[in-house]
Steps between C-alpha positions, in 0.01 A plus 500: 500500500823467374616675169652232240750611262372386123720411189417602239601242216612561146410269226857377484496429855197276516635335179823409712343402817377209250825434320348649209752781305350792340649793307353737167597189273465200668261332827614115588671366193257662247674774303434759238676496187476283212130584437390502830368758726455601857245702675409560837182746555273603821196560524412712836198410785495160357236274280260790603745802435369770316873622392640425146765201475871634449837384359741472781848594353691397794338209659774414731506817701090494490400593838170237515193682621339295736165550658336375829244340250690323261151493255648945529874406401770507223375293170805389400564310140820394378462368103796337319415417136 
């Protein structure tokens, strides 16, 4: 058995690998000010997770916490009003 390096991905990086841009006050071309609002929270172990759902304050350099059961990962919700 081989070992296989992982990555571990930030938000910001999945967000580029899809052409997406993401930063405290903007994701894609939706941006805070003027009355509206972003928010980007996590929820750990998933759906099923027993832990509280937080604010991230710096979603870009959010190291995403995967899981080999994805049901067990990262909630992650990004609300723009």
């Amino acid at each position: 058995m081989h070992d296989v390096d992982q990555h571990v991905f930030t938000l910001g990086e999945f967000f580029r690998n899809w052409g997406v841009t993401l930063d405290d006050h903007h994701i894609g071309r939706y941006i805070a000010g003027n009355g509206h609002s972003l928010t980007v929270t996590v929820k750990h172990g998933g759906v099923n997770g027993t832990k509280h759902t937080i604010t991230i304050a710096d979603a870009v350099n959010y190291v995403i916490q995967g899981a080999t059961d994805p049901d067990n990962g990262d909630l992650i919700t990004i609300t723009y009003v």
